[in-house]
C-alpha positions as semicolon CSV with decimal commas, in nm:
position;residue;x (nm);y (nm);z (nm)
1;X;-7,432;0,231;-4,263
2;X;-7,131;0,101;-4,083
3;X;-6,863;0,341;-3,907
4;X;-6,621;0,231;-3,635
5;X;-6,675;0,468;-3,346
6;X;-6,998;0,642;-3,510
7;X;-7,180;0,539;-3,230
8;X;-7,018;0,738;-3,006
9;X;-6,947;1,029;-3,209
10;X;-7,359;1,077;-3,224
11;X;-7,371;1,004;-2,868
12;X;-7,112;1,216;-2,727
13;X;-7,266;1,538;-2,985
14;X;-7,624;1,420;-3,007
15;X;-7,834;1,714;-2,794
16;X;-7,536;1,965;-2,840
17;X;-7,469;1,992;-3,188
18;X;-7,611;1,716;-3,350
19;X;-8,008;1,664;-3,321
20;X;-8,235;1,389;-3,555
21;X;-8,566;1,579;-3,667
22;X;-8,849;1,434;-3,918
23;X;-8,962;1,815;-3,856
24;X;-8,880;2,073;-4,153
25;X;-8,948;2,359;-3,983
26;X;-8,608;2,275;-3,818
27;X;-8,445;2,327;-4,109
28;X;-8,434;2,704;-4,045
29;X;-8,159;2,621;-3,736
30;X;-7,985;2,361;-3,965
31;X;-7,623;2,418;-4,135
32;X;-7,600;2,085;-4,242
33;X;-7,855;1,826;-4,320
34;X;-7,794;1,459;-4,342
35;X;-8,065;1,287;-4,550
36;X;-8,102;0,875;-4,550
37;X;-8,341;0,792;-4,870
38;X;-8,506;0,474;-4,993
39;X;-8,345;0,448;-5,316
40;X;-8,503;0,122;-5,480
41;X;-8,341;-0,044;-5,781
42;X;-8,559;0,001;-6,128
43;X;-8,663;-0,296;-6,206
44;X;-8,732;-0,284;-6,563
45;X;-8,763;-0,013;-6,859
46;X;-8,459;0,228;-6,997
47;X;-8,205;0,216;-6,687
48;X;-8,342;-0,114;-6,594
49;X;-8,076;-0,209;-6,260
50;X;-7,999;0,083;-6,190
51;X;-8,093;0,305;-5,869
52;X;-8,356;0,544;-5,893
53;X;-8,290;0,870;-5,809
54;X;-8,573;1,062;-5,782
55;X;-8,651;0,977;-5,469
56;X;-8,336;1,168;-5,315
57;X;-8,382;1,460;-5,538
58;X;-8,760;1,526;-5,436
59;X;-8,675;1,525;-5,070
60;X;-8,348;1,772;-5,109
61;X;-8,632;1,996;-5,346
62;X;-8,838;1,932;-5,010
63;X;-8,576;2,073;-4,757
64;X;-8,514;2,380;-5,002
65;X;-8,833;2,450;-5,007
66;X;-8,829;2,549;-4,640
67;X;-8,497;2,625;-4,594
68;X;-8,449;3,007;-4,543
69;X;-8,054;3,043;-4,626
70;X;-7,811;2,804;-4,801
71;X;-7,794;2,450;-4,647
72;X;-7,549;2,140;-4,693
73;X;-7,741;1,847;-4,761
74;X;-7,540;1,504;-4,761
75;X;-7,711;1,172;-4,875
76;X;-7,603;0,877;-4,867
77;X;-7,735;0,637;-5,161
78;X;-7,792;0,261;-5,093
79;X;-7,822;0,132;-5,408
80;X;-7,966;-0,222;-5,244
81;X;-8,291;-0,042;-5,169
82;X;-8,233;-0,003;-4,777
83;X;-8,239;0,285;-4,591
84;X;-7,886;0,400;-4,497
């Protein structure tokens, strides 16, 4: 994902505000989650070029599972397949 002056955005918050954790457990601290998913093209079958979804929807199941009040959870949805 691309973003003129993202970079330092993260930098100048990361540690303060803004922290990167593969750990759900942080989710209990967590207002706002930003999730990057795989989200691979189907490549045949009913919806045949289209991006599959599921992949995005298990995780955010995932986070609610632990979460302990209501989160925000943002995704952003590459439909080439890549991570974002």
């Amino acid at each position: 994902m691309y973003e003129p002056g993202l970079a330092q955005v993260v930098e100048e918050a990361r540690g303060r505000n803004l922290f990167f954790s593969e750990d759900m457990v942080a989710t209990e601290k967590s207002e706002m989650i930003f999730m990057a998913v795989n989200t691979p093209t189907k490549t045949e079958g009913e919806g045949r070029g289209q991006v599959r979804r599921s992949s995005g929807s298990l995780r955010a199941r995932y986070i609610a599972s632990y979460a302990k009040s209501d989160k925000i959870i943002i995704g952003k949805i590459d439909p080439t397949g890549s991570y974002c």
